[in-house]
VOGU-3710 file (C-alpha; in Angstrom, 3 decimals, decimal comma):
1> xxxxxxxxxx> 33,925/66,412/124,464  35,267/65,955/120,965  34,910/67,905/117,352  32,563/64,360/116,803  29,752/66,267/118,698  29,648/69,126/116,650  26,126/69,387/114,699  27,409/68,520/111,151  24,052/69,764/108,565  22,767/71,610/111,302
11> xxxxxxxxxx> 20,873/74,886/109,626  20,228/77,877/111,850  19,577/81,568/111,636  21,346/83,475/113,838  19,656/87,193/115,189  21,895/89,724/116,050  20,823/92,906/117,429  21,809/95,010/113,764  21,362/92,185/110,849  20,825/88,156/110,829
21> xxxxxxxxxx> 23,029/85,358/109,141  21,993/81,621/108,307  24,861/79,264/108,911  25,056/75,929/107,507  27,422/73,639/109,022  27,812/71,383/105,927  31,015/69,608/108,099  34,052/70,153/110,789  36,091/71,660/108,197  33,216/74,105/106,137
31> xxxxxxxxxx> 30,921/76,233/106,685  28,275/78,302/104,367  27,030/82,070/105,541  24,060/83,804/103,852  23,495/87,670/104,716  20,238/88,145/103,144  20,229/92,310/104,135  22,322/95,676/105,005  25,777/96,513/103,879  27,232/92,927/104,562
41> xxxxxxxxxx> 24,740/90,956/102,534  26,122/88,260/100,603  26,532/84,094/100,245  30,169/82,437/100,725  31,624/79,211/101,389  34,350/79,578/103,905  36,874/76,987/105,711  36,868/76,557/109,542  38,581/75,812/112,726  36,096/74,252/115,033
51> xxxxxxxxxx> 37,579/73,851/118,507  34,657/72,383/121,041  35,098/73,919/124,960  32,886/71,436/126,320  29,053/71,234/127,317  28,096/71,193/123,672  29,663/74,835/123,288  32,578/75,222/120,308  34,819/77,839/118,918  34,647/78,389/115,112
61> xxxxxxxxxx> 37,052/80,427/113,565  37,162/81,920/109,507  38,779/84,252/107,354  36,923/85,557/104,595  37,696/86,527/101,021  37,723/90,284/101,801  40,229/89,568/104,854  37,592/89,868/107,722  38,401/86,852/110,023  35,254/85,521/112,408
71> xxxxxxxxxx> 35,267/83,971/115,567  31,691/82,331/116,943  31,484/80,416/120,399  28,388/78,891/119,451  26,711/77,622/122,711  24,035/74,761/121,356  22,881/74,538/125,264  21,898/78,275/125,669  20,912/78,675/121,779  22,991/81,319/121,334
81> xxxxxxxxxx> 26,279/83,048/119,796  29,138/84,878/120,367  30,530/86,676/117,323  34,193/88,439/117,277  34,644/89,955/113,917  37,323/92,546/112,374  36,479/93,772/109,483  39,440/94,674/106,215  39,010/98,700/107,499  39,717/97,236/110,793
91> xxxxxxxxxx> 36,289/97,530/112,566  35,843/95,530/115,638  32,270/93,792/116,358  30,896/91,785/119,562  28,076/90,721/119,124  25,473/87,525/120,470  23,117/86,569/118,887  19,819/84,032/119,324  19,997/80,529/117,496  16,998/79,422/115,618
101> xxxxxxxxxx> 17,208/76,039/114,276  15,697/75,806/110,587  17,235/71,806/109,892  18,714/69,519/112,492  22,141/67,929/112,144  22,703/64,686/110,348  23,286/62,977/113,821  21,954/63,905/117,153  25,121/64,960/118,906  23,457/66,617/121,699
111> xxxxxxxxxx> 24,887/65,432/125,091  23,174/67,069/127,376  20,624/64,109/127,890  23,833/61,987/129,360  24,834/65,355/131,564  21,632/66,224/133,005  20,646/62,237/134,224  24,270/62,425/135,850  23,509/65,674/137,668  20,003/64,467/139,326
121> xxxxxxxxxx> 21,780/61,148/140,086  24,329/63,108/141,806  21,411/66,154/143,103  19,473/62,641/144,247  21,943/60,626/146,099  23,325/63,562/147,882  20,680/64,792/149,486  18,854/61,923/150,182  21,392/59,127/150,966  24,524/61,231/152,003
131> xxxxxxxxxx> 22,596/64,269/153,488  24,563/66,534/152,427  23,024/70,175/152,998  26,211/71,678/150,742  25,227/70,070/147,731  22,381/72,483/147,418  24,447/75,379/146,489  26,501/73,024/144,032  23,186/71,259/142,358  20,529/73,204/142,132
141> xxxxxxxxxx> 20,198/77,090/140,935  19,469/80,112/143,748  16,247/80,650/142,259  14,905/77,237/142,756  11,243/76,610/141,397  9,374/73,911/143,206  5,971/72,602/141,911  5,396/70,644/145,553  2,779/71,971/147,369  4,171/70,874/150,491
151> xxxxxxxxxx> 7,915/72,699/149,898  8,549/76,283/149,684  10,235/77,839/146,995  13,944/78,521/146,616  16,941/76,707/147,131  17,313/78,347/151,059  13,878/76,145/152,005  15,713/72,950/150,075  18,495/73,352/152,500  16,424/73,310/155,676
161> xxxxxxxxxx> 14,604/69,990/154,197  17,829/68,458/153,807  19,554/69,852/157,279  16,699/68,374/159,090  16,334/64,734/157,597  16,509/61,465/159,878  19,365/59,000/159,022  16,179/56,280/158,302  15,748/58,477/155,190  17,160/56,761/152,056
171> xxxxxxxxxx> 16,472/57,307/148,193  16,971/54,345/146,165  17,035/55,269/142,258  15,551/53,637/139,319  14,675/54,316/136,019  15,705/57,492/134,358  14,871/58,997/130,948  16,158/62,732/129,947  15,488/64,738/126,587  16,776/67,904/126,063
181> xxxxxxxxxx> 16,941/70,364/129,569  14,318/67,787/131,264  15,096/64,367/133,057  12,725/62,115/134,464  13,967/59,721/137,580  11,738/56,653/138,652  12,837/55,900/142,755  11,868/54,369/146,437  12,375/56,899/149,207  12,094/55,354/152,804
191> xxxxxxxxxx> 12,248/57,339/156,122  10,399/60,167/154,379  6,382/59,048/155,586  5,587/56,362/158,023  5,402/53,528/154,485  8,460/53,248/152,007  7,347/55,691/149,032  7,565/55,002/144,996  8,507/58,769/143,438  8,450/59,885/140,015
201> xxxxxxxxxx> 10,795/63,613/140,256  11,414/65,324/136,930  13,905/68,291/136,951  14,421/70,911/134,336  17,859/71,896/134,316  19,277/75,231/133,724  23,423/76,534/133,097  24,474/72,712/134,419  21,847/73,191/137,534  18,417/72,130/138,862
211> xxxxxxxxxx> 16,343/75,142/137,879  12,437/73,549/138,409  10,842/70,711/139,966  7,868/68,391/140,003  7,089/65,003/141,695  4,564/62,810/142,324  4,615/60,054/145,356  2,638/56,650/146,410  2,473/54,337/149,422  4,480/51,104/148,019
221> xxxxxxxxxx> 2,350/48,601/147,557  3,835/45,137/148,184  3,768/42,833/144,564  1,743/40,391/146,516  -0,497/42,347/147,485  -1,390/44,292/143,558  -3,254/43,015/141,164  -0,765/42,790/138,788  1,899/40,915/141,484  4,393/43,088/139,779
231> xxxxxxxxxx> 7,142/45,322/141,946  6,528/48,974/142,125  10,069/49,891/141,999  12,772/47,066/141,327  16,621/48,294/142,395  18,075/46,513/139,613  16,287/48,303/137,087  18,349/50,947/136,383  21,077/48,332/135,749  18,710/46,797/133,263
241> xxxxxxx> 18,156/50,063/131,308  22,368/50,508/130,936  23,477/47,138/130,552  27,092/48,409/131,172  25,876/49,204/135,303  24,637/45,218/135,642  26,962/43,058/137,868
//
């Protein structure tokens, strides 16, 4: 992750427990703070140090005129901020704070879509081509909600699923589209009912892990057999949708 990614005209109010601020990050270099009420109330302009940690999360450091120097770890995934002040008299503050977004950056620089289609691709292919029951713990977060009727909740029942599948059953995947903390993954899943099956999963992701599920399946239908004498699922066409993946 590079400073690139960091949400240059982004406008937010932050809420802290005791008073609220609206930042304006007007570039990787400046940064405007209004304190509309209470003892610290005022506008300034201030240079800053933006250092990003990675997962959309940066450090941004500031001195002000009266000598207090700030440090935020603004967290764009979680929507939230952590704020190390000291103050001229020497008063130390921690506090976090809740992001509301009030304009959006010039750019989208959010990178979680590209993060969260890697980690079903991963959460997919483990469990249902490698089998591997220890991804579970890895992928997908202990409080597991799953909208399938036919699977019990929690990531415990996930394990069992996976522990007891034949080696016939294989996931092949397909199309993917993500936005935001939800990702959408178009697939063929055979071994799992007596036909091969066409499955549409989408996963909310939480903290970098599975968090909530939903899926809908159907018997493939061979092209020649449709109407349409169009494929229900095509294994190239995931290379088709990232041209850099074709052969």
């Amino acid at each position: 992750m590079t400073k690139d990614l960091f949400p240059v005209g982004q406008e937010m109010d932050v809420s802290y427990p005791n008073f609220a601020v609206s930042l304006t990050l007007l570039s990787a270099g400046q940064l405007k703070f209004e304190i509309k009420e209470g003892p610290f109330a005022r506008i300034e302009f201030v240079d800053i140090e933006v250092k990003p940690l990675g997962n959309s999360v940066f450090a941004v450091s500031w001195q002000e005129k009266d000598g207090a120097t700030v440090t935020n770890i603004q967290d764009f995934d979680r929507g939230i901020v952590h704020s190390f002040a000291t103050l001229p008299d020497m008063q130390f503050l921690r506090m976090t704070g809740t992001i509301d977004i009030t304009r959006p950056a010039d750019r989208a620089a959010d990178d979680r879509p590209h993060r969260n289609r890697a980690l079903v691709l991963d959460a997919m292919t483990s469990l249902f081509q490698r089998h591997d029951v220890g991804a579970v713990d890895r992928l997908y977060t202990p409080d597991y909600i799953q909208h399938n009727p036919n699977i019990p909740q929690g990531r415990e029942a996930l394990r069992a699923i996976v522990g007891s599948l034949a080696p016939s059953v294989y996931y092949e995947p397909g199309l993917m589209i993500a936005e935001g903390d939800l990702v959408a993954i178009h697939g063929r899943i055979r071994g799992w009912a007596a036909e091969p099956q066409i499955a549409i999963d989408i996963f909310r992701v939480e903290g970098g892990r599975l968090a909530e599920h939903w899926d809908v399946l159907q018997n493939e239908v061979p092209a020649a057999a449709g109407v349409a004498s169009l494929a229900m699922f095509d294994p190239d066409e995931s290379a088709r949708q990232d041209p850099s993946k074709a052969s």
